[in-house]
C-alpha positions in Angstrom: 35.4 -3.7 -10.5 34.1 -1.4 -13.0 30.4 0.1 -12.6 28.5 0.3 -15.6 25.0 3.1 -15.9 22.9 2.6 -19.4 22.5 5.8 -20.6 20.8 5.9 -24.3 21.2 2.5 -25.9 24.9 2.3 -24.2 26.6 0.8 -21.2 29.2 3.3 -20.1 31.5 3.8 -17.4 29.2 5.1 -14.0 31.9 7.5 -13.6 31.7 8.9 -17.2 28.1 9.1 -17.6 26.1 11.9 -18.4 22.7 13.4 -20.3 22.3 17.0 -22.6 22.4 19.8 -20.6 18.9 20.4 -22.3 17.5 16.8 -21.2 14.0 17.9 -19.9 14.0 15.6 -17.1 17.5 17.9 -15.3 15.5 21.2 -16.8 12.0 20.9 -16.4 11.7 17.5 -14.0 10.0 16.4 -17.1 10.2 12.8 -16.8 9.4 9.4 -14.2 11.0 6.8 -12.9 11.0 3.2 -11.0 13.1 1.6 -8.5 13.2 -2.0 -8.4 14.5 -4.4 -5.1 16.9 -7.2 -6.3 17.1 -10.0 -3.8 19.5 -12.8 -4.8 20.1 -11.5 -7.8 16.5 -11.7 -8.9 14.0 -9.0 -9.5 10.9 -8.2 -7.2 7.4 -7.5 -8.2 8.9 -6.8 -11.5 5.8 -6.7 -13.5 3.6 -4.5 -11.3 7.3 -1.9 -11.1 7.1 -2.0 -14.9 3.5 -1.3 -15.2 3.4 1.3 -12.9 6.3 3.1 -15.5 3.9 2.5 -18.3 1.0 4.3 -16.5 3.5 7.2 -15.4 4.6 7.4 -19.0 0.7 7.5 -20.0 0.0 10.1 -18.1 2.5 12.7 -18.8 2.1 11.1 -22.5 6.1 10.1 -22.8 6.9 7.8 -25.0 8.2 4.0 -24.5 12.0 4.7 -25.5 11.8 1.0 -25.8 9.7 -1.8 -25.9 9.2 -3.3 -22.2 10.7 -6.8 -23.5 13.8 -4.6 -24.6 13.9 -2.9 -21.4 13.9 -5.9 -19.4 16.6 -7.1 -21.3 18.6 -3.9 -20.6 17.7 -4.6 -16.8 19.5 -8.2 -16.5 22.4 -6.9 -18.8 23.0 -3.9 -16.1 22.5 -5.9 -13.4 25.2 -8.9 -15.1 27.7 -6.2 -15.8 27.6 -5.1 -12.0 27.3 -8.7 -10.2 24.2 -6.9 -8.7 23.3 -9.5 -5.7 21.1 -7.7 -3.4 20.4 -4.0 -4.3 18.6 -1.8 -6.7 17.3 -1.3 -10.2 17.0 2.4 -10.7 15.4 3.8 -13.9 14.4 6.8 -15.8 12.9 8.2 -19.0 12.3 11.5 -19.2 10.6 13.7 -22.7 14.1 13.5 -24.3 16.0 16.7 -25.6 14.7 19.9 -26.6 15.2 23.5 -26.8 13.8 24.5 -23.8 10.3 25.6 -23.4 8.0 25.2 -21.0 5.2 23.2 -23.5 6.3 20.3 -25.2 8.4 20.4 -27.9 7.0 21.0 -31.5 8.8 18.5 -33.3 9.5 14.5 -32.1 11.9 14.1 -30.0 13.1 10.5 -28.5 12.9 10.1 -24.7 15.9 9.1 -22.7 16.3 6.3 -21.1 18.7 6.2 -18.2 19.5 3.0 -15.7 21.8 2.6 -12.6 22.2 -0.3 -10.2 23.3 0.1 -6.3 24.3 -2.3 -4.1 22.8 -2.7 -0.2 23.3 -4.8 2.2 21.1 -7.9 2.5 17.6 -7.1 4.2 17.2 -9.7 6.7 13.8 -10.6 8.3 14.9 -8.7 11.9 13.1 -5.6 12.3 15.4 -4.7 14.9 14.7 -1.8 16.9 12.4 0.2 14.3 12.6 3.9 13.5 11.6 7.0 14.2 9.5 9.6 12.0 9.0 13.1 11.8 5.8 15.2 10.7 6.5 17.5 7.9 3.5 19.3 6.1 2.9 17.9 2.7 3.4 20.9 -0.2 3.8 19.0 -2.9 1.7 19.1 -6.3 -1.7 17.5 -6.8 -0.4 14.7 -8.5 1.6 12.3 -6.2 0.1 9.0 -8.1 2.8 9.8 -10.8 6.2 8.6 -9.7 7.9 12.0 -11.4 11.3 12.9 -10.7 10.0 16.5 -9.0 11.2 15.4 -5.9 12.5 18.6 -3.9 9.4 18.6 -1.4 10.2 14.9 -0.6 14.1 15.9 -0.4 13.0 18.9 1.6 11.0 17.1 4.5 12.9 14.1 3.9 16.1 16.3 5.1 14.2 17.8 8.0 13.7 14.4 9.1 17.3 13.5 9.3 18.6 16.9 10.9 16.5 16.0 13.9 17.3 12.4 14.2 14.1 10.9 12.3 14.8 8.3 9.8 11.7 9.2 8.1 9.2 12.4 7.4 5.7 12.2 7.3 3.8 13.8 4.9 0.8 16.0 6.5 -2.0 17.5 4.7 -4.7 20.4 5.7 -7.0 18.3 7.4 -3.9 16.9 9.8 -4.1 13.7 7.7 -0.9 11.4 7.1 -0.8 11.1 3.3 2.8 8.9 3.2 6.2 9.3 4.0 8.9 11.5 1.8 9.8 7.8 0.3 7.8 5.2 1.8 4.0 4.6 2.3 2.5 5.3 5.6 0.8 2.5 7.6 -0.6 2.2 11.7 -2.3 -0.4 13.7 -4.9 0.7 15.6 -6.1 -0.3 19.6 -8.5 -2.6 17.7 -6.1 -4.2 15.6 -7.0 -2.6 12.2 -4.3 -2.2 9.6 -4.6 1.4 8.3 -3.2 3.2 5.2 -4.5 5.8 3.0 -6.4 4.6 0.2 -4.7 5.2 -3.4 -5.5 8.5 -4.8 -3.9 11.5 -6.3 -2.6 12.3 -3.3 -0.4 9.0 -2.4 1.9 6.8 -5.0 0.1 3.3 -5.1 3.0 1.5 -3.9 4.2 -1.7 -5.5 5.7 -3.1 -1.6 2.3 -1.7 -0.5 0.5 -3.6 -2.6 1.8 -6.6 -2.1 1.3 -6.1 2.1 -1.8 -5.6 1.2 -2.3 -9.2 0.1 0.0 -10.6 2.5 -2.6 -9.2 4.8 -5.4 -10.9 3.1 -3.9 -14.4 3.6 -2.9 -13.7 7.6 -6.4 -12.7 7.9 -5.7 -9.8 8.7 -8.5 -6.3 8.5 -6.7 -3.8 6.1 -8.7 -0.4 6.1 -8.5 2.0 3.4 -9.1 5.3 4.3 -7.1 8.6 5.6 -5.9 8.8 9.1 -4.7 11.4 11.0 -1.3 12.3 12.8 -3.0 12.4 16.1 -4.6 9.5 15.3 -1.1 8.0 14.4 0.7 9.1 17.7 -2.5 6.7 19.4 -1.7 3.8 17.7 -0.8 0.7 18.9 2.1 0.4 16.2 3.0 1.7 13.2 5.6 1.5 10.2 6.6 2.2 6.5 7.1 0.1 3.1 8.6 0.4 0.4 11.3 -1.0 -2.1 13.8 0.1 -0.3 12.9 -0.1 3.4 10.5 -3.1 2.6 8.2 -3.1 5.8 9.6 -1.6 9.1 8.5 0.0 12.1 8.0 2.9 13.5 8.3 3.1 17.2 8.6 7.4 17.3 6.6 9.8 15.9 7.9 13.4 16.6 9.9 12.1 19.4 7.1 10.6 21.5 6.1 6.8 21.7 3.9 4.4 19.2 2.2 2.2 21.7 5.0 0.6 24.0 7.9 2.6 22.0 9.3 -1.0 20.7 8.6 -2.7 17.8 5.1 -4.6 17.5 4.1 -7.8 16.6 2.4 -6.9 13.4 4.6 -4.8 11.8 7.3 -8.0 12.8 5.1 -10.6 11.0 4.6 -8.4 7.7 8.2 -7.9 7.6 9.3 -11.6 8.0 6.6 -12.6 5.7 7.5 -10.2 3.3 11.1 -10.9 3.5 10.4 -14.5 3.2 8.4 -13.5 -0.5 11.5 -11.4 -1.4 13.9 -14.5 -1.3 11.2 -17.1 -2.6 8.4 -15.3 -4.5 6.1 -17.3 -2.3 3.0 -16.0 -1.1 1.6 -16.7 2.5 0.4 -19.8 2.7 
């Protein structure tokens, strides 16, 4: 079966698909994007993915290159063209083309729009025997809120990670706090049974699978802290794990080879994960 990108107002051939060599987004990294879970062939947290384009797009003041009905339209027509099941939405817009300069161009230029779908196997509601993370320090810019494409510190510590068997870096700032993970938010339970994640600022993306944790939380009565923690603080926990739209919620039973807690996966991070994984296939909230 043929596998279709969108590239520019067209739905070409995955294989034959390309942008300007002077697209600012491959140049200058002058551009955002979203990735969006598809569960059953539907979409998850669709709305709060889209919005969090629209406030990337405000902030580096890029255009819409479409209207968000039209690009939801252009979502479901990728996703029909590719039988996309269970998988992801992947999308970027970046400045558009332009002689290159560091300051934005002089004249208007349209932004590019750019979408791809992959497949993944079904996420199923069995944490299974967690993961293990690695502590990287955090050198990226001052802006982490923005989901830009500048990704080469995340790909950096994220491949630091893998070379010594961690599934996942975390990101460590000055003070020795956990900010987040290369790709994923960062979350602990503490001795007392506090939920812990940093609080959304400049130096974390407010994560959409986060978010929604968050009121998953809420209804299990569970007590959510905001507020920075730090790596030895993490390694004391009684568990620990990572969300996002890709991992969705699971565990971390290593950090920097030793132990979280008992070294297997906890009870809490188990519950968000079946809960959550029980939202993804319904759209039910806890109840």
């Amino acid at each position: 079966m043929a596998r279709y990108a969108y590239v520019n107002g067209r739905y070409v051939d995955h294989r034959e698909a390309s942008v300007h060599i002077e697209d600012r987004g491959y140049q200058l990294a002058d551009g955002v994007y979203e990735v969006v879970g598809v569960r059953g062939g539907k979409l998850i947290d669709e709305v709060p993915h889209i919005d969090r384009l629209d406030r990337s797009l405000r902030e580096l003041r890029i255009d819409w290159p479409v209207s968000r009905n039209t690009l939801g339209f252009i979502i479901r027509e990728l996703m029909r063209r590719n039988r996309l099941h269970d998988g992801l939405v992947y999308m970027q817009v970046t400045r558009g083309v332009a002689r290159r300069d560091h300051a934005f161009p002089t004249t208007p230029v349209k932004p590019a729009l750019v979408l791809t779908t992959k497949n993944t196997k079904h996420i199923v509601a069995d944490a299974g025997a967690g993961v293990a993370v690695k502590s990287q320090p955090d050198i990226r810019w001052g802006r982490c809120d923005i989901k830009t494409v500048a990704l080469l510190p995340n790909v950096l510590a994220k491949q630091a990670a893998r070379e010594s068997g961690a599934y996942e870096a975390w990101l460590v700032d000055s003070k020795g706090c956990v900010t987040e993970g290369a790709s994923t938010n960062a979350w602990i339970v503490t001795g007392e049974g506090e939920l812990v994640t940093r609080q959304t600022d400049s130096g974390i993306l407010a994560g959409i699978t986060r978010l929604k944790l968050k009121s998953i939380c809420d209804s299990l009565q569970l007590k959510l802290v905001e507020r920075p923690f730090t790596l030895a603080e993490a390694k004391k926990a009684k568990e620990a794990f990572i969300t996002s739209a890709t991992s969705f919620v699971t565990p971390v039973v290593k950090i920097d080879g030793d132990a979280v807690g008992d070294g297997k996966v906890g009870n809490t991070a188990r519950r968000l994960r079946e809960e959550y994984v029980r939202f993804s296939e319904t759209g039910e909230a806890v109840t």
